[in-house]
N, C-alpha and C positions, 0 to 999 in steps of 0.2 A: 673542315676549314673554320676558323676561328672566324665570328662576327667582329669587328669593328665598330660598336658600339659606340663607345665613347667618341669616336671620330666621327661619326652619324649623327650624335647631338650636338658636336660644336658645329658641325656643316647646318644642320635645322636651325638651330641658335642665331646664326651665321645671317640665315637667309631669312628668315620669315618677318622682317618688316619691311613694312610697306604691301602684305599679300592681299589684306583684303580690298586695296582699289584695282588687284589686277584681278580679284573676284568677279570685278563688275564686267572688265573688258570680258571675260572668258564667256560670263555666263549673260548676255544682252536682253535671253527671253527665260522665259516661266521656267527651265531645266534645275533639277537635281533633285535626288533621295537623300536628302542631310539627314545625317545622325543627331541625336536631342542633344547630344553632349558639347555639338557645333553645328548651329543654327546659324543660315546665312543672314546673320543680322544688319550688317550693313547694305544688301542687295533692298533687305525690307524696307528699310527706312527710305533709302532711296528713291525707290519704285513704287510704294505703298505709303511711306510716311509712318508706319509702324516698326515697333522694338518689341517680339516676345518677353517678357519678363522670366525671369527662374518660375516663378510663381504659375504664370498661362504654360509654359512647359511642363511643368510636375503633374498639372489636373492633367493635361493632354495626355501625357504618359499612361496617367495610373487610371484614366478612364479610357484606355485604346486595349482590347484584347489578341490574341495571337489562337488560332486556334493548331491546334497541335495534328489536329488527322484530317488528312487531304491537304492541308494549307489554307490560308483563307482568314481573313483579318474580321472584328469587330467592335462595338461599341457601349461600353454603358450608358442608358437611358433615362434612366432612373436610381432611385434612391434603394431603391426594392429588390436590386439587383437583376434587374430588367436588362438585356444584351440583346442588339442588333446586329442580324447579319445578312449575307445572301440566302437566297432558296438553294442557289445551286451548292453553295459551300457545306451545307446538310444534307445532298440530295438523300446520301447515301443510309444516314438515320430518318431521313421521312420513309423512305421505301421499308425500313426498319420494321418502322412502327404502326405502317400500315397492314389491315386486315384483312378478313372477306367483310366484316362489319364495319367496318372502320378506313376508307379507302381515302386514307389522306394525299395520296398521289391526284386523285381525280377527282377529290371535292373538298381540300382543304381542312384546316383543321382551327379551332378557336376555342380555347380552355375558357369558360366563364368563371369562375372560379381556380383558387390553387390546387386545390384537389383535385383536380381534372388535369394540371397539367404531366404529360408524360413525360418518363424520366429515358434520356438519349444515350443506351448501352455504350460504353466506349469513349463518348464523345467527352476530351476536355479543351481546356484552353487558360492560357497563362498570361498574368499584368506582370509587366516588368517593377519591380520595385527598386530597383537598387545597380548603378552602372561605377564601374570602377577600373581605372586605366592600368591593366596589371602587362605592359610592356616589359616594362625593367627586369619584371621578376622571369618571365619568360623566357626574353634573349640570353639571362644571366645563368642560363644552363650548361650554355655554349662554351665547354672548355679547352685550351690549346692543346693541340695532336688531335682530338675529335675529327673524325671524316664526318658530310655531311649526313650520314645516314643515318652516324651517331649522335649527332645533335639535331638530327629530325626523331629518331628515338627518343630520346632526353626529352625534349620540348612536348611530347606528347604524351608523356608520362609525367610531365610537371602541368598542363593543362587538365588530367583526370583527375590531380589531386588536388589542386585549386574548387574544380569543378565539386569534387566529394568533399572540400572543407566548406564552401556554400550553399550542399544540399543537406537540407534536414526531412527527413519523411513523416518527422511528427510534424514538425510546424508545414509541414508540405511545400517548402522551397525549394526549389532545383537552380541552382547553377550552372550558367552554362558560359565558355569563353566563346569570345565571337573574333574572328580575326578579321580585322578590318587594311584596307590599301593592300592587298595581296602580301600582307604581315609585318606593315611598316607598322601598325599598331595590334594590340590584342587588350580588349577591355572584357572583366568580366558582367556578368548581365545575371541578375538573382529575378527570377521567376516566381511566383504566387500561382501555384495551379491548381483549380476546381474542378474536379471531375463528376459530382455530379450536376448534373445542368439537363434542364424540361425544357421540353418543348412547348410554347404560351402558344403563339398563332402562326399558322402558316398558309399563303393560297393555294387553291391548286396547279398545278405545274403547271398547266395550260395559260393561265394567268402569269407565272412568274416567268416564263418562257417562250413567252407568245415571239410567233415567225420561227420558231424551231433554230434549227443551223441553218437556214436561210439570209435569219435576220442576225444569227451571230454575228459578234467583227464589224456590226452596218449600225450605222444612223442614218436617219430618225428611226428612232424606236419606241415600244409599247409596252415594255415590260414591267410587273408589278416583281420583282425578283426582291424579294424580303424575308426574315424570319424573325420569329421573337421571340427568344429564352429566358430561361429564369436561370439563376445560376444557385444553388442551396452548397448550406456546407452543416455538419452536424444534423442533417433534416430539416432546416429551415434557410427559409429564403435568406442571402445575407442582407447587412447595411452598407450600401457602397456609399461612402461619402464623395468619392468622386465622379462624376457622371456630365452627359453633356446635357443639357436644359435645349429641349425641344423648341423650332421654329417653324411652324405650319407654312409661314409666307417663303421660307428657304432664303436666298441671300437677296441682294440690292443688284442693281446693276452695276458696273465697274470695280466694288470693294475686292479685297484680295478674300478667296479661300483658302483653305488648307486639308491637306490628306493625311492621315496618320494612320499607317500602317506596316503589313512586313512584307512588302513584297519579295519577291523568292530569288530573282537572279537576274545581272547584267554583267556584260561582254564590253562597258563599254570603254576601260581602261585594257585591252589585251592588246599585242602587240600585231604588228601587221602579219606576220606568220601564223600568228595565231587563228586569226582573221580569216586568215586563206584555209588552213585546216576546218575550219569550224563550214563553211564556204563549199567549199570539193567534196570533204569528207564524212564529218558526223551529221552536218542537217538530212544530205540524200539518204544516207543509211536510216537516221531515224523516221523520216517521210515512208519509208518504204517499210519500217519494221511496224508503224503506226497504221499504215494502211495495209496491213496482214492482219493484225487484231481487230479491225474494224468488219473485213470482209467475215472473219470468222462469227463473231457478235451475230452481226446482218442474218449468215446463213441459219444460225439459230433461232434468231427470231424471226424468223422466215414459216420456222414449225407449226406454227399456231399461237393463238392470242396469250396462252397462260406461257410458252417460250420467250415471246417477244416482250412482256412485260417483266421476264426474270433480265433478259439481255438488257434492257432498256436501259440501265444506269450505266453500265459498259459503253453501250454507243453513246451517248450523252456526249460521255471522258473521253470517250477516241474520237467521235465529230470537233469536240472542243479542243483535244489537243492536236490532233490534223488542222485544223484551221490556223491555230495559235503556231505552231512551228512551220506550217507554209507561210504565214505574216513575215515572220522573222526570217526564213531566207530569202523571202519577196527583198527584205530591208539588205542584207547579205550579197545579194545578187545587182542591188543599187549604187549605180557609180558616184553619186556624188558622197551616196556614206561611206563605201570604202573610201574615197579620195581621203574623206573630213578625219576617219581614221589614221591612214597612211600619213596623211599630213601631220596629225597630232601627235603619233609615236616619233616621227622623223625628226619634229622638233623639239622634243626632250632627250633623242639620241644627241641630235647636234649642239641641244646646250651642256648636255651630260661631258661631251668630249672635247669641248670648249674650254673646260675646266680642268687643269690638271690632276687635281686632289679628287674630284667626282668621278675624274675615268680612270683611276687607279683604284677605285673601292667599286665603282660599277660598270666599267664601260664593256667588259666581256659579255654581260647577261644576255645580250640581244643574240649574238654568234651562236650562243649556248641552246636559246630556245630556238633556233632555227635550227639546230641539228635537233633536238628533242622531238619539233615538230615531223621533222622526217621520220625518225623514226617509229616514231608514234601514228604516221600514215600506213606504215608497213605491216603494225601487227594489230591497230585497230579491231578489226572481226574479231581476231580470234579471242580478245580480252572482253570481249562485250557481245559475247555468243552465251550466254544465259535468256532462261524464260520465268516465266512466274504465272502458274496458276493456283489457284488455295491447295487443293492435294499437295501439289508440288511444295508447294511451299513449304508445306507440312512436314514432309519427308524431309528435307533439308532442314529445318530446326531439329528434328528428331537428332538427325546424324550430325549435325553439329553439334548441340548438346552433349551427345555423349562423348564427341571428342575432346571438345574444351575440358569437358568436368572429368575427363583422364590427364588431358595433359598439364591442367594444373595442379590435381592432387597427388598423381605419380610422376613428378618430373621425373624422377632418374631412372625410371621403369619404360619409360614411352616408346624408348627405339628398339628395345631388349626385346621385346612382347612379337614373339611372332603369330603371324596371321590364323586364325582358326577357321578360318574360313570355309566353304565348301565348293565356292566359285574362284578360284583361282585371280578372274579375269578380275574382281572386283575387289582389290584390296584396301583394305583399310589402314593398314601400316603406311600404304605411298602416302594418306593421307597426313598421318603422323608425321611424316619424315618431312613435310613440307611444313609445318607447324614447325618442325626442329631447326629448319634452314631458315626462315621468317625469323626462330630465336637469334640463332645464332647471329644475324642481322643485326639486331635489335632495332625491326624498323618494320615490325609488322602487329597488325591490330589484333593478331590471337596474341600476342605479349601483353597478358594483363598485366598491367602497368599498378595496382592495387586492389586492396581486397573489397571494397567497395564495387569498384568496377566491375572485376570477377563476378560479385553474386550478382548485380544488375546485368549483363550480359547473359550470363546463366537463367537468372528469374523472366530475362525478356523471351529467350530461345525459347523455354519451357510455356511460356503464356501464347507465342504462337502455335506452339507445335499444340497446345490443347483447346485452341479459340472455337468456339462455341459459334459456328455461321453455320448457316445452311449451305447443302452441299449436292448441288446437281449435276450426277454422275455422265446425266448427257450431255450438258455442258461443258462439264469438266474434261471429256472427251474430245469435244469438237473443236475447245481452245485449245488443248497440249497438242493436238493434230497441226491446228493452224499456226502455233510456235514452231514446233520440229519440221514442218513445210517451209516456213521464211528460214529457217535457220541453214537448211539444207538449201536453199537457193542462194546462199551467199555465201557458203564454205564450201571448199574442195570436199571431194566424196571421199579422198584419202586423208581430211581431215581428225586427227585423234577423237576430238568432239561428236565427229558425227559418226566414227565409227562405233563409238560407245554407247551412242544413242540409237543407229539402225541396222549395226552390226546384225548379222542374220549366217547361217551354215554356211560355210564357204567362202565368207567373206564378203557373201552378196549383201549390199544394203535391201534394208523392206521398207514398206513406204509406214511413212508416218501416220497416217491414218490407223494403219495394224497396228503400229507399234503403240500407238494413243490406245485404240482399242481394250490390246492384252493387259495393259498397263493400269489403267482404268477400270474396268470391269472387274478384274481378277483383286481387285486392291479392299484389305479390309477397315484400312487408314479412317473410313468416313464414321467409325467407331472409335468413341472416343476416348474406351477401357481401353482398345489396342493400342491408340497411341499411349497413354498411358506404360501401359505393362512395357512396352518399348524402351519410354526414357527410363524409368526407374529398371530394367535391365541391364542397361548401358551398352557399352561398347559388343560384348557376348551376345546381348537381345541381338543387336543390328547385325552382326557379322553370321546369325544361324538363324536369322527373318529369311525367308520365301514367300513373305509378302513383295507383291511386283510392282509394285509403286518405290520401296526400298530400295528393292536389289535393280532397280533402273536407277533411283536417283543415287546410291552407294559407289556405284560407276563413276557419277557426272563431279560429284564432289573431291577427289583426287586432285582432277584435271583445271576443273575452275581455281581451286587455292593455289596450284602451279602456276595460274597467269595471271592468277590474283597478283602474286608475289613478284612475278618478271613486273609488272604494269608499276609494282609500288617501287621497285628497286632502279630500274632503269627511265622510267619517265616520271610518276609521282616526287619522287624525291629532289632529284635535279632542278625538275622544272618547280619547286616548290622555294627553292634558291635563287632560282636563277629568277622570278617574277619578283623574291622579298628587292633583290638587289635593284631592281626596277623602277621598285613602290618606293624604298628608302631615298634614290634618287630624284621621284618626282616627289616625296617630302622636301627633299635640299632645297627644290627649285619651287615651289610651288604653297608650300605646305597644306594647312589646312581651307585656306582658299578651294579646294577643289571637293568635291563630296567622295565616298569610294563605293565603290560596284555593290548594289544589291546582294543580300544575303540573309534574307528572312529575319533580319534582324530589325528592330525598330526606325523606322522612318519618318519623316517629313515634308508635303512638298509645298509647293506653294502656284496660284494658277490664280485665272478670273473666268466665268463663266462668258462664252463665247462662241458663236457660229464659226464657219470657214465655208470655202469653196469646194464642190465637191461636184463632180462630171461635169464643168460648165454652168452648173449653177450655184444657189445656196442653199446652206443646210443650217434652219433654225437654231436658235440657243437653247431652243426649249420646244417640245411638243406634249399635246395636249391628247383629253380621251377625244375630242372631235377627230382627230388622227387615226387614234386608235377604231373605232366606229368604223373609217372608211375604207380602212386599209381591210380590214375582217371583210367587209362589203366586198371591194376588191376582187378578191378570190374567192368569193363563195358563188360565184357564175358557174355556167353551163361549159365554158373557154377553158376553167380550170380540173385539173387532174385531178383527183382524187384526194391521191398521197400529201397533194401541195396544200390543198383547200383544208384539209385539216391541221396543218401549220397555221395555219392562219384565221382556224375559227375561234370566233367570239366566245368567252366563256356564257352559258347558258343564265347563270346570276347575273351577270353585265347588263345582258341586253333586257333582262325584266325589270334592272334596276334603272334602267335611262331615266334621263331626265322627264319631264312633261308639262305641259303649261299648268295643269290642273293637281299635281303633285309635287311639292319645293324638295319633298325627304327623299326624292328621287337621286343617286347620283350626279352629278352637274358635270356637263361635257366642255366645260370651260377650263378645269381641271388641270393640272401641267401635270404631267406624265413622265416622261423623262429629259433631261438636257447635259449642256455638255461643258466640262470647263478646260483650262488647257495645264492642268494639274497634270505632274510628272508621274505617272505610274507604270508596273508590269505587273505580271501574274505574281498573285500572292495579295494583292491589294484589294482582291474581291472580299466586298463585306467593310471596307474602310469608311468612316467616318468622312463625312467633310462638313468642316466647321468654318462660322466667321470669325473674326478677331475677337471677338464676345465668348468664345467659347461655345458660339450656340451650336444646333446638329441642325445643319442645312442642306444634308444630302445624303446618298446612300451609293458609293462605287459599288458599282457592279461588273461592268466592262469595258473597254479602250476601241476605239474602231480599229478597223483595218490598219487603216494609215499610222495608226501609232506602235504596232505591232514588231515593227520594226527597232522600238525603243528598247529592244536586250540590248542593241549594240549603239543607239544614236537619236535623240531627241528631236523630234521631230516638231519644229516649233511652229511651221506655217498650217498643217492639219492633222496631226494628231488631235486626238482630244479622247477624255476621259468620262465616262458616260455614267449619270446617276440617275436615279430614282428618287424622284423628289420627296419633302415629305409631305406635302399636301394631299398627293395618291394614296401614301399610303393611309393617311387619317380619315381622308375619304371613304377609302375603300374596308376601311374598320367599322364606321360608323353607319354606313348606308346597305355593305353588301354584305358582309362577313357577321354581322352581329358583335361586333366587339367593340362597343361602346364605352365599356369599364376602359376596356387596355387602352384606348385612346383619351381613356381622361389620364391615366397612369401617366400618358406619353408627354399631355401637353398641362400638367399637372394640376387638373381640375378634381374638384371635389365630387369623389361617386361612392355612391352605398350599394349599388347592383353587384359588386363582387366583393367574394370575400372565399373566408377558406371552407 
């Protein structure tokens, strides 16, 4: 179906003045993720008396970083190319980099010098330099007689090669398109990405973490949750000219803050169908597939101290994301949000159909995804019945690897090749032939779309199937067990899936645990010659492997690219349509007055540091180390558990650092510690900046409460709130307890000779 393009821009043309005073009615409190490229400038002025300039948005930009692995936003500090972020956003390279001498988990860590600091395997993170509205060229793919499959094909072959004309790997830029209002817009985004980046200081987790998953999701809080990188390029630190200028005292009271970062995803332009799905269907499932991973974790680190210390980053992720996805159906499950939703989609159907000319280019969409969403109920499981452990993982790049790299150098060879197999049951041709049907489509992502793409997809396959992690076979056993258990509890035992996964003589299934077992144990994957010798074998290696890791995942692979391709053909593409025709409509009506749903893509919010009410009482703007002190006190009683009392102990530096009448260089319990402003964010914004209108760095995001968790789908403007880390803890806690005295003049840019390289 042909886009209407040009009739979508005299409709936008048409409508959009006068949007930004209905910007004000819509939005009355602190709400939105605005894109830099539209800053709710007129909300500001109004409410704050302030106008971003081009000029306070560009520093803002190009001093806010993005980090690439796990997610997790932060900030240039310095001139020196100093970067602020969370503890937890690194947890995964502190655990790294710790040793049996070196146990930066449990007693932190403080480079006094350059030379000391360590370099973070893996870790990058990318400044946006460069934003460009490339709609036009996009939608302009879309040609008459095209079905939409084929112009969802087309569009995503003209996005890789946009994408491949803005990445250069000398100058190390990546381009990337970001689709913004569910596709009323597509701008591209030119990345700057540093990959190597050290680690300067970090506390230890006890500190950055203090109350455990207790005190997640909850205010008041105590945490020192910070990190401090250098970021080097050629081996040496760079010159960031732009950076934010440290503020010890943090903000004023009433001035407006701001948050700049990428937070990862919001719900909260979806339709009411959509609503109800998300509602019924995917939160339960994921609640329950999160709390399978989590029991398994637990049982492991159940084994013993050197067990529970390998699990411990694992439960971390699953306590955090168990909490963080119970928040958000808590919000899901909340009648006044859904109402606020129902009511909001309801009123852009009934102005959309008000309109004769808007419900002749959109008024079907809604009809559309309400069958999509049915049916997308029905086969749910069976499209999202996949696991991921590293092994696993492994063996899937293997084998996809050498599929892709057959089927784009022998296209015309691909379907011709028969099986050589020795197992009958596990063919690899079915997987080909789904690769062929996906072609012939032209609406599937093994259609390398150019040669660029091609080798990156191949160079990516190949970089996991060889990744260099440490690999514990008991582990590795205990979690494939406790995947293939939840998987088995929520598909039919006559399911294809799981007969290929527990199939046993007879047809009987075996339980998962054997099957993890044989699978495991027998597997020589955790060598990394074998995988090796594997890829560079190809398709022959895989098909006459008796490696059991293989010839189990060799099965699974067929089957998932079959529901891969049903998933993209009959719900991804439709509903990819039928939501543009949505977004294009509430452009008509609306335009850029409105912000569009989270998408890891660069952000802006705007907020004031502020209490609320919470059980009947109140809940500070700010708390202090006196808090901290008492709360550690608290539970270190004879009343308290064990388990719990070590959540909540004092770090052992803390309490020798206290204040004292007869010592000033003591820590000082006067200290602000954490507080809370009513800045719009979700997950992805850990590690964000927050600045005042100065540009200054007067905060540290770290976490949202409870109450605001709800914000994938609805701003919650009476008690949500966004939870930082001041910076006076942290300069405190550099100079009194940590010994990092240098890096805290770095910070607040005082003159020191104690470090150097």
């Amino acid at each position: 179906m042909l886009r209407n393009l040009c009739a979508s821009i005299v409709v936008l043309v048409a409508c959009a003045r006068g949007l930004l005073l209905q910007a004000w009615a819509r939005y009355p409190y602190d709400e939105g993720l605005w894109t830099f490229d539209s800053p709710p400038r007129k909300i500001l002025f109004e409410r704050y008396q302030f106008v971003p300039s081009k000029e306070w948005l560009d520093t803002l930009r190009l001093s806010t970083v993005r980090f690439t692995s796990g997610g997790g936003s932060g900030a240039f500090v310095s001139s020196k190319g100093l970067v602020i972020t969370n503890h937890h956003v690194i947890l995964e390279h502190i655990e790294q980099l710790s040793t049996k001498d070196r146990d930066i988990l449990n007693n932190g860590f403080v480079a006094t010098t350059q030379v000391q600091e360590l370099q973070c395997i893996g870790l990058e993170l990318d400044v946006l330099l460069y934003m460009e509205n490339i709609t036009a060229r996009v939608l302009s793919v879309a040609k008459k007689g095209m079905t939409d499959a084929e112009i969802f094909a087309a569009r995503q072959a003209e996005i890789r090669r946009i994408e491949a004309e803005a990445s250069s790997s000398r100058a190390k830029v990546r381009g990337e398109v970001v689709t913004l209002y569910a596709g009323g817009e597509y701008w591209l985004y030119r990345y700057r990405r540093y990959t190597d980046i050290r680690l300067v200081a970090v506390p230890e987790l006890q500190a950055a973490n203090f109350g455990g998953d207790y005190d997640n999701f909850t205010y008041p809080r105590y945490a020192l949750d910070f990190a401090l990188l250098r970021v080097y390029d050629n081996g040496k630190p760079i010159s960031s000219p732009y950076y934010l200028k440290w503020k010890t005292k943090g903000c004023s009271a009433h001035e407006p803050v701001f948050v700049a970062g990428y937070p990862s995803a919001t719900n909260r332009f979806s339709t009411y169908a959509q609503f109800v799905f998300n509602r019924d269907v995917f939160y339960p499932f994921m609640l329950r597939r999160i709390n399978a991973l989590l029991m398994a974790a637990r049982r492991y680190g159940e084994r013993g101290v050197n067990e529970y210390k390998r699990a411990l980053p694992d439960i971390l992720n699953d306590e955090n994301a168990k909490k963080a996805l119970a928040g958000e159906y808590r919000g899901l499950t909340d009648r006044s949000i859904e109402e606020k939703l129902r009511r909001t989609d309801e009123e852009l159907r009934q102005k959309v159909y008000a309109n004769p000319e808007l419900r002749a280019l959109y008024g079907d969409a809604w009809e559309a995804i309400e069958r999509i969403m049915q049916k997308q109920t029905v086969i749910f499981k069976d499209y999202t019945a996949t696991f991921s452990t590293p092994l696993a993982d492994m063996a899937f790049s293997i084998i996809r690897y050498a599929l892709e790299k057959e089927y784009t150098e022998f296209p015309r060879k691909r379907t011709r090749r028969k099986t050589i197999h020795k197992h009958p049951e596990a063919s690899i041709d079915s997987t080909i032939q789904v690769l062929d049907k996906a072609g012939d489509k032209q609406a599937s992502s093994a259609i390398l779309p150019s040669k660029v793409f091609k080798t990156e997809l191949l160079q990516e396959l190949r970089t996991q199937a060889l990744a260099d992690i440490d690999i514990d076979l008991d582990y590795e056993e205990i979690r494939l067990a406790g995947e293939l258990e939840f998987l088995l509890s929520e598909l039919s035992a006559g399911d294809p899936l799981i007969r290929s996964m527990l199939g046993g003589e007879g047809g009987v299934l075996r339980a998962p645990a054997e099957v993890a077992r044989e699978v495991v144990r027998g597997t020589r994957l955790i060598d990394v010659n074998v995988r090796k010798a594997l890829l560079d074998g190809g398709r022959r290696a895989i098909e006459l492997s008796t490696d059991p890791m293989i010839v189990f995942m060799r099965k699974l692979v067929p089957l998932w690219l079959e529901r891969e391709e049903y998933y993209r053909t009959h719900i991804q593409i439709p509903l990819t349509f039928a939501l543009e025709k949505i977004a294009l409509a509430r452009f008509a009506i609306y335009g850029k007055s409105i912000y569009p749903d989270a998408d890891f893509s660069l952000r802006l919010s705007i907020g004031t540091v502020k209490g609320y009410t919470m059980n009947g009482t109140l809940a500070p703007a700010q708390t202090t180390l006196y808090g901290l002190f008492d709360r550690a006190a608290s539970f270190s009683g004879e009343h308290t558990p064990s388990h719990i009392a070590q959540e909540f102990r004092l770090p052992a530096r803390f309490a020798a650092h206290r204040e004292s009448a007869l010592d000033n260089n003591k820590i000082s319990l006067a200290t602000p510690v954490n507080f809370v402003t009513t800045c719009d964010i979700v997950s992805g914004n850990s590690g964000s900046p927050l600045v005042n209108k100065h540009l200054e760095f007067v905060g540290l995001v770290f976490d949202g409460n409870v109450e605001s968790l709800a914000g994938r789908f609805a701003y919650n403007e009476e008690t949500g709130r966004t939870i930082c880390v001041h910076p006076a803890f942290i300069i405190e806690s550099l100079r009194k307890i940590y010994h990092g005295g240098a890096i805290a003049d770095e910070l607040e840019h005082k003159t020191s000779t104690s470090r150097g390289n």
